[in-house]
ROFIMAR-935024 format. One record per residue (C-alpha): residue number from 1; x, y, z. Coordinates in steps of 0.25 Angstrom, whole numbers. Each point is the difference from the previous one (the first is absolute). Layout:
! ROFIMAR-935024
i: NUM | u: X | v: Y | w: Z
...
//
This chain:
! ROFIMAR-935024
i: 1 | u: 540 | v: 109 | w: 138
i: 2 | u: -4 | v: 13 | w: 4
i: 3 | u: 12 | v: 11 | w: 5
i: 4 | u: -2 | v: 1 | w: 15
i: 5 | u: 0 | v: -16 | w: 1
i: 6 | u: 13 | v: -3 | w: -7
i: 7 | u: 5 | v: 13 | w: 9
i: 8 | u: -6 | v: -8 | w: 13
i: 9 | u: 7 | v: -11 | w: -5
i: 10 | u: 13 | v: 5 | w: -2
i: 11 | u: 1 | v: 7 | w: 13
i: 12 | u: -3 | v: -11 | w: 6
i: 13 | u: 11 | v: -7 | w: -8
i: 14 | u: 11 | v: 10 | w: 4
i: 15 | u: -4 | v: 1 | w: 15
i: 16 | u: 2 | v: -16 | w: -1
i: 17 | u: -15 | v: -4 | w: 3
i: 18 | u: -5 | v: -6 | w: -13
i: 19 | u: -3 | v: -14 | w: -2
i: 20 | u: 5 | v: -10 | w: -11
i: 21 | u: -14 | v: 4 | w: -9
i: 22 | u: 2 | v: 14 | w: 2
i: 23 | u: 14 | v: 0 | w: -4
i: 24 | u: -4 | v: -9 | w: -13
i: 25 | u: -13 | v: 10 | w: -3
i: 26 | u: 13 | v: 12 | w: 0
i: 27 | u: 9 | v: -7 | w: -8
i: 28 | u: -13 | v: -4 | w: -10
i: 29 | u: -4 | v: 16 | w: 0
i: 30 | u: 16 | v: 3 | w: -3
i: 31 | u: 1 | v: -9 | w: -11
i: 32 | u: -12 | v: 4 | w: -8
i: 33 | u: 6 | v: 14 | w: -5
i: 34 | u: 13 | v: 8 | w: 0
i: 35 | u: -6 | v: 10 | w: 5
i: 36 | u: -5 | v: -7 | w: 12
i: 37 | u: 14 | v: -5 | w: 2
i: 38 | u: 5 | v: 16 | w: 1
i: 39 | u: -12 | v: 2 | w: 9
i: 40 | u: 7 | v: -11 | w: 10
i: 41 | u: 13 | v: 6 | w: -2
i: 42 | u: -6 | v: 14 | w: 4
i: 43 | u: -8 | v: -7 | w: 11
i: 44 | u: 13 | v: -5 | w: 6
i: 45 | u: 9 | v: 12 | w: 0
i: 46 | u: -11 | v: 7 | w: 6
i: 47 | u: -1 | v: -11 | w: 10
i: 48 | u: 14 | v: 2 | w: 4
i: 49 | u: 1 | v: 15 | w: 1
i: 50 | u: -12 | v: 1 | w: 8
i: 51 | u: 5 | v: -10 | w: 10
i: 52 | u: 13 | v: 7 | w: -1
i: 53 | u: -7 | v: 15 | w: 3
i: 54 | u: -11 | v: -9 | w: 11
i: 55 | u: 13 | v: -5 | w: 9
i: 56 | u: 14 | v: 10 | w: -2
i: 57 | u: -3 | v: 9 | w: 11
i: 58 | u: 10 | v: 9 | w: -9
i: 59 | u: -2 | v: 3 | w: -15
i: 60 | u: 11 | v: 5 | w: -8
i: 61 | u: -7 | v: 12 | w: -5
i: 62 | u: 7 | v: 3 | w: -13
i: 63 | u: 1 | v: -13 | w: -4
i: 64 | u: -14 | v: -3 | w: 3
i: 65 | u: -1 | v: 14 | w: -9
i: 66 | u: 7 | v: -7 | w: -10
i: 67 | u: -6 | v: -12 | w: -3
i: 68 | u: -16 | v: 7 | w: 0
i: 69 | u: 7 | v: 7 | w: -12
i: 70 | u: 4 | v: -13 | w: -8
i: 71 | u: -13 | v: -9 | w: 6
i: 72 | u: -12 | v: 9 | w: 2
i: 73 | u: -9 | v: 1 | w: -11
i: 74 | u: -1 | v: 13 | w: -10
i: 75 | u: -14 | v: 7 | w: 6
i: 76 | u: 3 | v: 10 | w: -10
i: 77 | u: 0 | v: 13 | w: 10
i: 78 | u: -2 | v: 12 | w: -6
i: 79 | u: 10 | v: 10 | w: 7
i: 80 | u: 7 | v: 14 | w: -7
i: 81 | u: 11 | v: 0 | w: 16
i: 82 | u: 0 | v: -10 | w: 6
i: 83 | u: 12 | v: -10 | w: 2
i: 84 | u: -3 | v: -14 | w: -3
i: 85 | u: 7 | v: -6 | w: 12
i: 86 | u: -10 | v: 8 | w: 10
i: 87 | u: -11 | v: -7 | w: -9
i: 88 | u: 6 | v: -14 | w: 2
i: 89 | u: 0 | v: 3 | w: 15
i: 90 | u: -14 | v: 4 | w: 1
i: 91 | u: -6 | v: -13 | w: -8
i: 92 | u: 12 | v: -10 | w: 9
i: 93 | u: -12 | v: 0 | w: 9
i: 94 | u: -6 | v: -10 | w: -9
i: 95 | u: 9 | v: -11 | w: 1
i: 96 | u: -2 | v: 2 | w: 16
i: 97 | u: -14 | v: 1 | w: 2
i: 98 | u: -1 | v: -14 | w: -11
i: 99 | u: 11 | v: -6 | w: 11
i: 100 | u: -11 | v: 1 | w: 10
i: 101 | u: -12 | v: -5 | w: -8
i: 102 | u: 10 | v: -13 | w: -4
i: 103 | u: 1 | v: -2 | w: 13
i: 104 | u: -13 | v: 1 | w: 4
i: 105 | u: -5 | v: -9 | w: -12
i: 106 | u: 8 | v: -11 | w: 4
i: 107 | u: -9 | v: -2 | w: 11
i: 108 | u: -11 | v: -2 | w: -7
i: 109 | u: -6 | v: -11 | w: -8
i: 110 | u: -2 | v: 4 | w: -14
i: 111 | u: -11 | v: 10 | w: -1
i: 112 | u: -4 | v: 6 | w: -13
i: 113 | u: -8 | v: 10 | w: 4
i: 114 | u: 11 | v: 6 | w: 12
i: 115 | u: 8 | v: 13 | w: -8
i: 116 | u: 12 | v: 2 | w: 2
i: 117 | u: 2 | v: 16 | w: 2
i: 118 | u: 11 | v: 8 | w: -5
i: 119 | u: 6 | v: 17 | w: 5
i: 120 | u: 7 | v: 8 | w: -8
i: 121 | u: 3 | v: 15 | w: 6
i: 122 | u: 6 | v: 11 | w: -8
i: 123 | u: 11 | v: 6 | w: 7
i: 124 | u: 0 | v: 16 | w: 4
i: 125 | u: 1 | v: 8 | w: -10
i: 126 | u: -1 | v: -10 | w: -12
i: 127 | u: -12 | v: -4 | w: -8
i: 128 | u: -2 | v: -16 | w: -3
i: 129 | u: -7 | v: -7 | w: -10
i: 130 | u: -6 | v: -15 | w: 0
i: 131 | u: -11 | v: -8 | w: -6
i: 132 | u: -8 | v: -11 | w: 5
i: 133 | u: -3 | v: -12 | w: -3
i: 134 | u: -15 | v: 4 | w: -7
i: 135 | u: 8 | v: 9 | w: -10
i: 136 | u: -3 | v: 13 | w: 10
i: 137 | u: 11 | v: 10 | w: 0
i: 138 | u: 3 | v: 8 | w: 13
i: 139 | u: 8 | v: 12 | w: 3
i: 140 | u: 5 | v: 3 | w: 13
i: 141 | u: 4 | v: 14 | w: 6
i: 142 | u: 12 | v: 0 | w: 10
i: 143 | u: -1 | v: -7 | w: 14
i: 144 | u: -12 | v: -6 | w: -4
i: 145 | u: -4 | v: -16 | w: 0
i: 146 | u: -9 | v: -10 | w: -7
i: 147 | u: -3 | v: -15 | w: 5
i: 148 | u: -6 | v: -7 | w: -9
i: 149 | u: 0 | v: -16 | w: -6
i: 150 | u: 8 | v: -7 | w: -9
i: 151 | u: -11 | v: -6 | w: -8
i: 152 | u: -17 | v: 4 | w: 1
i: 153 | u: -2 | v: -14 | w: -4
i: 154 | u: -13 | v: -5 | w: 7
i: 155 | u: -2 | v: 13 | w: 8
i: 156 | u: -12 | v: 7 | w: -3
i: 157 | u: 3 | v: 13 | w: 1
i: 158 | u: 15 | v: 7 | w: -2
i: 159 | u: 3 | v: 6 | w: 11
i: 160 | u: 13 | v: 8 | w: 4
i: 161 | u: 4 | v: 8 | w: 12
i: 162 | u: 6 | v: 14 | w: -2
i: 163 | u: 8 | v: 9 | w: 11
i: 164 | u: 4 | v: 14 | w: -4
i: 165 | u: -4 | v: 3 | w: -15
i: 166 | u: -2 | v: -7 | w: -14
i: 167 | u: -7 | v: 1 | w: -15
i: 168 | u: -4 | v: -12 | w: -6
i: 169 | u: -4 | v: -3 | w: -14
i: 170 | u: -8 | v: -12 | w: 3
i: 171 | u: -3 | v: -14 | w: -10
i: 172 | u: -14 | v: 2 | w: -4
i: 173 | u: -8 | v: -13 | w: 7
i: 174 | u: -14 | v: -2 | w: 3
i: 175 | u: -1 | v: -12 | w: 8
i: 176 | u: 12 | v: 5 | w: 9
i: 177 | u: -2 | v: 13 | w: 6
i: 178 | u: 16 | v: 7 | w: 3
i: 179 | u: -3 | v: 7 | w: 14
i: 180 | u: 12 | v: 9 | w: 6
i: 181 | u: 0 | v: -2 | w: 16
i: 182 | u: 4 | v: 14 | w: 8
i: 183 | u: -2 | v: 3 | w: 15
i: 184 | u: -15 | v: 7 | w: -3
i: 185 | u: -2 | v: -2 | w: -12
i: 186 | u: -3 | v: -12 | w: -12
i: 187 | u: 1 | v: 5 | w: -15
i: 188 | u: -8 | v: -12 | w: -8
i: 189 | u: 2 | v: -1 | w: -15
i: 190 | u: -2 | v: -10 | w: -11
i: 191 | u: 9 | v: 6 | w: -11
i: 192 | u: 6 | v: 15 | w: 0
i: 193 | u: 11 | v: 9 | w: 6
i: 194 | u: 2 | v: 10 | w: 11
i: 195 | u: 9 | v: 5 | w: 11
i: 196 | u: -2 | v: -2 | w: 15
i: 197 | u: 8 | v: 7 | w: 12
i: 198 | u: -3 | v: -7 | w: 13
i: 199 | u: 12 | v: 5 | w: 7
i: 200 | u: 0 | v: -5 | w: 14
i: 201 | u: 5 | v: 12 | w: 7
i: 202 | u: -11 | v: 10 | w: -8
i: 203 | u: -14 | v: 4 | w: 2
i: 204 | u: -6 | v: -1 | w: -13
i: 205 | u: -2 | v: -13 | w: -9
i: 206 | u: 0 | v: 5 | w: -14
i: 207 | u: -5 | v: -8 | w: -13
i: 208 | u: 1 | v: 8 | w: -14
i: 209 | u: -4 | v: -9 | w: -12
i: 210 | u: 4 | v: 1 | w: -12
i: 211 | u: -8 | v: -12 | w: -9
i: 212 | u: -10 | v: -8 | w: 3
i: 213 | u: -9 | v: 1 | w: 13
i: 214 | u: 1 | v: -5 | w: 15
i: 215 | u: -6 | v: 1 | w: 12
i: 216 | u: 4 | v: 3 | w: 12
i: 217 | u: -4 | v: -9 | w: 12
i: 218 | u: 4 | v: 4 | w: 14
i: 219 | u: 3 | v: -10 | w: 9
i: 220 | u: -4 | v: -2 | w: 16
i: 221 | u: 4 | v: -11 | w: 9
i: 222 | u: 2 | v: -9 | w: -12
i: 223 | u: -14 | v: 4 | w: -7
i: 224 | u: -1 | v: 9 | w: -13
i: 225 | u: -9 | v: 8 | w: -2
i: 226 | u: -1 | v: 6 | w: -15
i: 227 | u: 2 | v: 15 | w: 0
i: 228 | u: 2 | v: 6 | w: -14
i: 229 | u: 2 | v: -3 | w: -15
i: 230 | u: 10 | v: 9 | w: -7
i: 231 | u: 0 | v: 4 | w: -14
i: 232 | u: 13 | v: 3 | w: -10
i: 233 | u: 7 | v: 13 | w: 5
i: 234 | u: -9 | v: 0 | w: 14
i: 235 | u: 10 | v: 0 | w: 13
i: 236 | u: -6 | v: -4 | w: 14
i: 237 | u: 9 | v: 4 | w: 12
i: 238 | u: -5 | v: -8 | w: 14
i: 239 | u: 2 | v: 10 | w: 13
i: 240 | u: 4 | v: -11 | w: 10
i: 241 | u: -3 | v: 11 | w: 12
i: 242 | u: -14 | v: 3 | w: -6
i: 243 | u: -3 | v: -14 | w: -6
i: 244 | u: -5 | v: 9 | w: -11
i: 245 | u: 2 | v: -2 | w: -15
i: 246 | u: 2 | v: 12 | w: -10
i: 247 | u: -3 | v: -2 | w: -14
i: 248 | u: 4 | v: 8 | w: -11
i: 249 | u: 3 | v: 2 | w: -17
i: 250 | u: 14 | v: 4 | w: -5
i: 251 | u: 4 | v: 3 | w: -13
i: 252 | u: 15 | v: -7 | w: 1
i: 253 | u: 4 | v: -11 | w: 9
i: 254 | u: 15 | v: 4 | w: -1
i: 255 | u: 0 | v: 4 | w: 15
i: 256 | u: -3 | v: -11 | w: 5
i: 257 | u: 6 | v: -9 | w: -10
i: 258 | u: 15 | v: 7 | w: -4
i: 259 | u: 8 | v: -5 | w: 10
i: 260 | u: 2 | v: -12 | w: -10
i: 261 | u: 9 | v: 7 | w: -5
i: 262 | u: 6 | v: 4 | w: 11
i: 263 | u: -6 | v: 14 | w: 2
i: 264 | u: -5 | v: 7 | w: 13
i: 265 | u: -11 | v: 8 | w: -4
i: 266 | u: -7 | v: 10 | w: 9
i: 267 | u: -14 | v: 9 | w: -6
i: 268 | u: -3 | v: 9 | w: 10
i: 269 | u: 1 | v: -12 | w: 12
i: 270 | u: 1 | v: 5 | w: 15
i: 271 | u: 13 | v: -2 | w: 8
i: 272 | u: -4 | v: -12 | w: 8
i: 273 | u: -2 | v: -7 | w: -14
i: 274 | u: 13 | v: 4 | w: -5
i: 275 | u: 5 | v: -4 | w: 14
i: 276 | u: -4 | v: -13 | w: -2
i: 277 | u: 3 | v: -3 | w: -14
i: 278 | u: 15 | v: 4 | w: 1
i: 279 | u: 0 | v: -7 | w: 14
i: 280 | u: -4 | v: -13 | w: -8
i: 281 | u: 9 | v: 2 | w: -11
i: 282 | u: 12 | v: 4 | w: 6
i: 283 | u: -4 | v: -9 | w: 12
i: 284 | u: 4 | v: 12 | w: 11
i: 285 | u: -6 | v: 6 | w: 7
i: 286 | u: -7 | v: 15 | w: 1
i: 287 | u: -5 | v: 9 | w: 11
i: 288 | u: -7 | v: 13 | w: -1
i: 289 | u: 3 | v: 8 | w: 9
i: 290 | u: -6 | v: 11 | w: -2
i: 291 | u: -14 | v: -3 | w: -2
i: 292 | u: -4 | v: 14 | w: -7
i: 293 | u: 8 | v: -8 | w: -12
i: 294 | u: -13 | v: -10 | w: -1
i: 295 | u: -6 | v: 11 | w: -7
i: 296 | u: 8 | v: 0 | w: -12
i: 297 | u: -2 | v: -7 | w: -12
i: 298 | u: 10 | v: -5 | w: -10
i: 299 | u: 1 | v: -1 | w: -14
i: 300 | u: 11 | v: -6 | w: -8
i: 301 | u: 7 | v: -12 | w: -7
i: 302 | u: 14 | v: -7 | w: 2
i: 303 | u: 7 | v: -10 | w: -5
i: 304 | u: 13 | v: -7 | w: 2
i: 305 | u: 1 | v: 9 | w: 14
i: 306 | u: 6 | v: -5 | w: 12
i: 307 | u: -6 | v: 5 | w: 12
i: 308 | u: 9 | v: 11 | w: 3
i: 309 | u: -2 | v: 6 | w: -13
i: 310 | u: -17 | v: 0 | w: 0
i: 311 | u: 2 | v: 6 | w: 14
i: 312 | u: 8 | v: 12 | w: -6
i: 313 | u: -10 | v: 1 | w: -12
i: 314 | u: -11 | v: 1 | w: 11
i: 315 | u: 8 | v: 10 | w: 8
i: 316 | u: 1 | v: 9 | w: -14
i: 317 | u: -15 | v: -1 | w: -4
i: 318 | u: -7 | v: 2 | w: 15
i: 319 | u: 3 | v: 3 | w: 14
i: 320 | u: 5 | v: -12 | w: 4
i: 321 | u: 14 | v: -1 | w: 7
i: 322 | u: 6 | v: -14 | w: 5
i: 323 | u: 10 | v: -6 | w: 7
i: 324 | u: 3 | v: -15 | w: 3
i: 325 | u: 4 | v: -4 | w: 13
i: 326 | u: 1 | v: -14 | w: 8
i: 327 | u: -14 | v: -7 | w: 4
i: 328 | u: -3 | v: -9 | w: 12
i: 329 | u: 3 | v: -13 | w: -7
i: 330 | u: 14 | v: 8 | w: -4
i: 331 | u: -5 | v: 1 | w: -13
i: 332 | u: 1 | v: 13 | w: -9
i: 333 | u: -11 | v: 10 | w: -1
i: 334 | u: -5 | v: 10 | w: -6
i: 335 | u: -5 | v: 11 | w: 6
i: 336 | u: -10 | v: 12 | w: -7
i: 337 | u: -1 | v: 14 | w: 5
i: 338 | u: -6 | v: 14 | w: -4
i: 339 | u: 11 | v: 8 | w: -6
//
């Protein structure tokens, strides 16, 4: 019985909507292994904290914190600072976004070919590592989200959303092209790995790869149009004001490709991108004010930095002053100036 029709059929078994021959078919499919027996196991608890997650209008925060600790699976992140409780909280998401498709799925008829979508987000400031079902690894940067499906099974392509910014290392498979979805842009590959940045609140869409090739496919009003293929150490960065692409060779990816390991890593980037790149790591906000400032250009590496630290660093190695102050929403903000 294949995957997504026993989980049809258990869903529709928890929700109280199977019938005698389908409750017989779930107790045939759990008696044939231990492992299937597990599988139920995991099913149910599952079943009952998403249900518990869908209808508390309060969640115990902590305990929630908790229990992800002892019950979410190892995605084996690859962190040097980060705690593992902020982690936890970033991939709680899962269990209610898989809330929503159970109670969608039990309102319909079993469908083999109907996915079932899944979204882990990394939390600011903190790196999170998952793989798929198809083998494919994914890394993502902070405040940044993938959708994606629990099981490729009779899709014909792979096919996963990305928000903010991500590198993959992606299962080699020919019949199945694995195309990663941004606002402007689709990067289609069959077998390789590269980085994408499609922050939201950025101009630029940027794909650096590092094996392999892709192409890059921009999409309009549902269509996509193929653009551009890249080769190994080729970066293409998408202009959204200009609907222009630039397409350029480096020598080392690590700009694009550190934050891994949790650097932030500036060569010679204007203000308004180093702006932007603390504002999604550290999820604040930043104001020039002093327009004569977007005429700089910074170079440098940190690591394990709070904010106020990589501000003072700035402060020491250009003109920059700052200060924070309250925004509109009653939020902090920073503030840059010309010393």
């Amino acid at each position: 019985m294949e995957k997504l029709q026993i989980e049809s059929l258990i869903i529709k078994d928890f929700s109280g909507h199977s019938t005698p021959e389908e409750k017989r078919k779930i107790t045939n499919w759990i008696n044939q292994s231990s492992a299937n027996k597990k599988s139920f196991e995991a099913y149910r608890k599952l079943w009952k904290d998403s249900r518990l997650l869908t209808l508390n209008d309060k969640i115990d925060t902590e305990l929630a914190l908790k229990e992800s600790k002892k019950d979410i699976p190892e995605f084996n992140r690859k962190t040097h600072w980060l705690t593992y409780w902020k982690q936890a909280a970033a991939v709680l998401v899962l269990s209610v976004f898989i809330a929503s498709a159970f109670h969608f799925l039990t309102r319909l008829d079993q469908n083999e070919d109907e996915a079932i979508y899944q979204e882990v987000k990394a939390a600011y400031g903190t790196q999170t590592q998952l793989q798929l079902a198809d083998g494919t690894t994914v890394w993502l940067n902070a405040g940044s989200r993938l959708s994606f499906p629990t099981s490729f099974e009779n899709q014909q392509q792979r096919k996963v959303t990305l928000v903010g910014e991500g590198f993959f290392e992606v299962t080699k498979d020919s019949k199945h092209p694995f195309i990663v979805s941004t606002s402007r842009l689709d990067v289609r590959v069959l077998g390789t790995s590269f980085n994408v940045n499609a922050y939201e609140n950025e101009d630029e869409i940027t794909v650096a790869l590092k094996e392999g090739k892709v192409s890059l496919l921009k999409t309009t009003n549902g269509s996509s149009k193929h653009v551009l293929d890249l080769d190994p150490l080729e970066v293409a960065t998408y202009q959204r004001n200009t609907n222009k692409i630039l397409h350029l060779k480096e020598t080392d990816l690590d700009r694009y490709t550190a934050w891994r390991e949790g650097l932030i890593v500036f060569f010679d980037d204007p203000i308004e991108k180093v702006v932007s790149r603390l504002g999604n790591w550290y999820n604040i906000k930043i104001e020039v004010k002093d327009k004569e400032l977007l005429k700089e250009h910074i170079t440098g590496t940190f690591r394990d930095n709070s904010l106020e630290q990589v501000l003072h660093l700035l402060s020491l190695m250009s003109p920059i002053d700052y200060y924070f102050v309250k925004s509109d929403e009653n939020k902090q903000k920073v503030v840059l100036s010309r010393k």
